[in-house]
C-alpha positions, 0 to 999 in steps of 0.5 A: 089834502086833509089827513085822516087819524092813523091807527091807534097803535103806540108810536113806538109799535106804529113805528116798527109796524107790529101790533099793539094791544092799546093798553093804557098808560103803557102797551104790554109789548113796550112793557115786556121789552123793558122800554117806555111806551111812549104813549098814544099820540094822534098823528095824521097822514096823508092816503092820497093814492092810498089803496095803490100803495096798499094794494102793491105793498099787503103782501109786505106786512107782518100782520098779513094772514095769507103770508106764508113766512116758508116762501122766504129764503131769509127766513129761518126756524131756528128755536131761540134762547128762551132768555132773551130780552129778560122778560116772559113772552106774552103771547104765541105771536110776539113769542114767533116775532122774538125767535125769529129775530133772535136766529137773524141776529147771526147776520146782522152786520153781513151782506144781504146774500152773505145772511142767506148761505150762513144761516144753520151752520157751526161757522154761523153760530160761532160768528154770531156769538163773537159778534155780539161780544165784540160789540158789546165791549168795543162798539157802545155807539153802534146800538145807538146808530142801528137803533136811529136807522131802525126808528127810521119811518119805512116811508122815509126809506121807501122814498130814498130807496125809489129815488136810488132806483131811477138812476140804476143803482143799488137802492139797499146802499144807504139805508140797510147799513146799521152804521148810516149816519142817520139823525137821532130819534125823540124816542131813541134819546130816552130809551132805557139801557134794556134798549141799548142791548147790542144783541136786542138792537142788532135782532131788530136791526136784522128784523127790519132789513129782512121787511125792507128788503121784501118791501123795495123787492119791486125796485131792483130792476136792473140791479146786479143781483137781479140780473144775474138772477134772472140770466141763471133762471133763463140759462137753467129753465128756458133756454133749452126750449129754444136749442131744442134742435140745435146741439150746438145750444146757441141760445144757452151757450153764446147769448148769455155771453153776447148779453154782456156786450149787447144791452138789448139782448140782456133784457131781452133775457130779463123780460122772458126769465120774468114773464116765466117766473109770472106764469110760475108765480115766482116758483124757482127750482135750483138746478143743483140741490145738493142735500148739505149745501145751500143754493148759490146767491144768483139762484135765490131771489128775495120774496120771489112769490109775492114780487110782481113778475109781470111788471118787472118783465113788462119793463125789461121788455121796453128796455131791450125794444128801446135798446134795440132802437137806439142801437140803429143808425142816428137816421132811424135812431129817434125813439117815438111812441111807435117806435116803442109799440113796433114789435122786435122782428120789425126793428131787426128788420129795418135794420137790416134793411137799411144795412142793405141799401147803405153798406157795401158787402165788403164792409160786413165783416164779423162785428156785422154779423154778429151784431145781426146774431145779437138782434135776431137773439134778441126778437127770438127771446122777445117773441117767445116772450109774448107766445109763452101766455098767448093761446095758440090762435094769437101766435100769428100776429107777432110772427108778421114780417118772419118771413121778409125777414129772413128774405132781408138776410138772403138779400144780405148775400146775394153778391156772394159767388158761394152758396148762402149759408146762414151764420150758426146764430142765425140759423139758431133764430130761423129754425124757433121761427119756423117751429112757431110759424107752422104751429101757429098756422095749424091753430088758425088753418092759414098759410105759413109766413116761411114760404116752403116753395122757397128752396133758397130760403131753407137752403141758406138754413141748412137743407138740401134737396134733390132735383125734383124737391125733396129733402136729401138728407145724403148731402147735408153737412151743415148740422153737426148732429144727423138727429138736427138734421132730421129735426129741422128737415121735419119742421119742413114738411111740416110746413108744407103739410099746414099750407097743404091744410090751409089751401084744402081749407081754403078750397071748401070754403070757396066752394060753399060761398062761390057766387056766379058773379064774381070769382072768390077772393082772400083779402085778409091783411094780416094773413100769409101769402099762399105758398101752395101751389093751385096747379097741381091737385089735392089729391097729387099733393096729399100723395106727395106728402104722404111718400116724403114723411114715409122717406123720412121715418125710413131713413131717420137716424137709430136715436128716433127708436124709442128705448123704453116703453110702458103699457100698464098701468097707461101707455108710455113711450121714452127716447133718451134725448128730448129732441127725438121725443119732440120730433117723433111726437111731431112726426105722428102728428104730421101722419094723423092730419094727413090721415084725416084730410085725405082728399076725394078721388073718385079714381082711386076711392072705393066704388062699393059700400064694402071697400067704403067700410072697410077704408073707414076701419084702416082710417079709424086703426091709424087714427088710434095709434098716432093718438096713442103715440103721441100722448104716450109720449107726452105721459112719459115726460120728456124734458121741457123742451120738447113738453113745450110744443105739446098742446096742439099736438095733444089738442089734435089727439084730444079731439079723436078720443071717445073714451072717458079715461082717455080724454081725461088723460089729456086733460092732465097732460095740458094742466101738467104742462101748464102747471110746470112750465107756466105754458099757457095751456087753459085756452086749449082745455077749454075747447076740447070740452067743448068739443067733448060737450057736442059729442 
């Protein structure tokens, strides 16, 4: 393929990618450095894929004015000596390049992670003087050799660099170390004795580490510093999304450690730590800012904004599907391109399906078990990773096959004399499931794939009930905590009360479309099974539900009262722990739909024009305070957690406000969640503008 001229840079310049003004004989910046320019020479290079390379590696080049060099951790500001190199700075440019190298020259010869907690210190500035003296009396040759390795084109390590990536190993080995034994250069055999300075060349050693470091940024996947990365960022920010009623904190506490056993669960983490960080566009937050300390090496990533999160998410999402399938029996084990395509809950699910027809119940044993915790961990964090940039209305089909799932799980111990309980792990992963499955239902007014008529299901999950039905919290020892009991008890009815709005739904529109001919059928295929129950009426389940969430405020524990409220200057409502604000919000949610779709009885409606208006005012008083106490809660500001399940909750809310201010507050609610936690929250602003535009 032909070559195309380069640009008209001198070689030396060109070479270390900096700008050059082209002076002729010899360029200012070659000058200013006390070196020989070694002149103009037109070289040729090859731009196949060209715009690719561009595109993926702008972000990486000095000359790039939307860089911003503050999103850096190995940047530094510190001023420079004003007589390094001997010679006056030219320019505002050059003289910013200088000083920046000069402040790097502490670290030139630590450990990349080492260079990012030295930097400001007495103990850095000391190191760094003593090292330059060292070097200068005892090391001659060690300029010679960083120079070969600095003059080394960044094509030549990019490619070394990829080659080190395919194989899982640390791609910085060979060429950041500045004594590699790397073959002298035509221009390093001439330079002057200025050029052989050991502190100028350890300034560009540094300098050129700190842009090959940002440059092969993209190719740590599954390195040891991006892992541990990755699981620190899982175990501070995300983590307690999914132990939002679990006070044991399974997800935070155990699966980093079972990631150290299971591959497929430590990539898992990578693929959701990532996927967050794409959403947030690499903003990272340490946990611990301490006022003089630095944040640990594994809370910090290098050039964490311009690195392609999504990319390196997508790749740790097929790493751990692929993992998972080559962890299955060698019957099943085969990898094909659907087996990559099939979605986690499906893998867990032949599993354990497989497990049913060829294990005895004798052989399954804690290693059994745990392995199963591991997997369903692993299709927790996978589909929490596929809804996190999901609108709501697409939830429902990566939540198929939850249900026959856990159906597996119960099969599992069906030989067992005891009651079937669910394994802490387990139990972990069902009440996520059920969390997003009757969210989800609600978006899309369609059943439930967890069938709340299943009473062994829930049972097995922790609940108990009392003879007719009903959640009897009096018996219950299978939560730790009386507030993850009421937690999970309410993710229940909340699902009886989404399968109670499909069925209502459901019902109107057969009545609309109903034909003579033939009675109305339902054959969607991606559609859950109707749980509700068609013998009984509307209006008795409608009142069935309303006395079952009444029953459950009246014995809620004292931790659901909120300790704080605001009223000026807008409504604020605070509870000490973020599971009671998320459950509380929920609950006020439950009673505003059950408000709004009470059915028609002509029994029990009012028989006079009065008794209509005045049914429509008690509507309209209860209406306003759910609204209010739920976005009350949201303004507060609970901890993530619970700020993550908010955007159909204030989508509901949005939808019964007339007043300016009032939907504008929303507004901010959902852009707030979406800009902190990097929930996607765009679809659901844009429909209640819509909404807001028709009225």
């Amino acid at each position: 393929m032909p070559g195309v001229p380069s640009n008209k840079a001198c070689e030396r310049c060109k070479k270390r990618h900096l700008k050059c003004d082209e002076t002729r004989p010899s360029c200012q910046r070659c000058t200013n450095a006390g070196v020989e320019c070694p002149g103009y020479v037109q070289t040729r290079k090859f731009i196949d894929q060209g715009a690719s390379v561009r595109r993926r590696y702008a972000p990486y080049q000095q000359d790039n004015p939307g860089r911003d060099p503050s999103h850096s951790p190995n940047k530094v500001t510190r001023e420079s000596p004003s007589n390094i190199g001997g010679a006056a700075i030219g320019s505002k440019a050059a003289n910013d390049s200088i000083q920046t190298r000069v402040a790097a020259a502490a670290v030139a010869d630590q450990p990349a992670d080492a260079s990012q907690t030295l930097f400001g210190s007495p103990i850095a500035e000391s190191r760094r003087q003593n090292q330059l003296q060292a070097e200068s009396q005892h090391s001659p040759n060690t300029s010679a050799r960083a120079a070969a390795a600095r003059e080394q084109p960044l094509s030549e390590m990019h490619s070394s660099a990829t080659q080190g990536s395919h194989t899982l190993s640390n791609p910085f080995d060979d060429r950041l170390h500045p004594h590699g034994d790397v073959p002298m250069t035509y221009h390093e055999e001439h330079a002057t004795a200025d050029d052989q300075s050991p502190a100028h060349d350890s300034q560009s050693v540094q300098s050129d580490k700190e842009d090959f470091h940002e440059v092969v940024s993209e190719l740590m996947t599954d390195s040891e510093h991006e892992i541990s990365f990755l699981i620190r960022h899982y175990s501070q920010h995300i983590a307690p999304w999914l132990d939002l009623s679990d006070s044991r904190r399974f997800f935070t506490t155990y699966v980093p450690i079972r990631a150290i056993d299971y591959p497929y669960v430590r990539y898992s983490i990578g693929a959701l730590a990532a996927i967050h960080l794409g959403q947030m566009k690499g903003a990272t937050c340490p946990e611990n800012v301490g006022m003089f300390t630095s944040p640990a090496a594994m809370e910090t990533y290098p050039n964490a904004p311009e690195v392609d999160w999504y990319l390196k998410a997508a790749n740790y999402y097929y790493m751990s599907i692929a993992r998972m399938n080559s962890s299955m029996p060698e019957s099943f084990a085969t990898l094909s391109s659907s087996a990559v395509l099939e979605g986690p809950v499906e893998i867990v699910k032949t599993w354990l399906h497989r497990h049913a027809e060829t294990t005895p119940p004798s052989a399954r044993d804690d290693t059994f078990w745990r392995k199963t915790e591991a997997l369903l961990a692993t299709a927790t964090m996978l589909t929490m990773y596929k809804l996190i940039s999901k609108p709501g209305e697409e939830w429902n089909r990566y939540l198929t096959g939850v249900n026959s799932l856990f159906e597996s799980l119960l099969h599992l111990n069906s030989d067992s004399s005891d009651p079937i309980k669910f394994t802490h792990g387990i139990n972990a992963s069902f009440w996520n499931f059920a969390r997003q499955d009757y969210l989800a239902s609600y978006f899309n007014r369609l059943p439930t794939y967890l069938d709340p008529t299943n009473l062994p299901l829930w049972r097995a999950a922790g609940l108990t009930f009392t003879e007719t039905g009903e959640v009897d919290p009096s018996s219950s020892t299978s939560f730790p905590t009386s507030e993850d009991f009421a937690s999970n008890s309410l993710t229940y009815l909340l699902s009886k009360l989404t399968n109670f709005l499909a069925h209502l739904r459901t019902s109107q529109l057969d009545q609309l479309i109903t034909q003579p001919s033939s009675p109305p059928t339902r054959t969607t295929p991606t559609t859950p099974p109707t749980s509700t129950s068609t013998s009984t009426s509307p209006s008795t389940t409608w009142l069935n539900l309303s006395v079952s969430f009444q029953s459950w405020v009246d014995r809620m524990p004292e931790t659901f009262r909120p300790c704080l409220r605001l009223h000026t200057p807008r409504p604020e409502v605070y509870y000490s722990l973020p599971s009671c604000a998320s459950t509380m919000q929920q609950y006020h949610f439950g009673r505003l739909a059950l408000c709004l779709n009470r059915p028609a009885d002509v029994i029990t409606s009012p028989t006079t024009a009065f008794d209509r208006l005045q049914g429509y005012r008690e509507v309209t008083k209860e209406v306003d305070y759910r609204c209010k106490e739920i976005v009350g809660i949201a303004a507060a500001r609970p901890q993530s957690c619970a700020r993550i399940y908010m955007p159909a909750l204030l989508f509901a809310a949005g939808q019964c406000f007339e007043k300016q201010e009032e939907r504008q507050v929303v507004e901010e609610l959902l852009c707030g969640i979406g800009a902190d936690l990097g929930w996607e929250t765009d679809s659901e602003i844009q429909r209640l503008k819509g909404l807001w535009e028709e009225r």
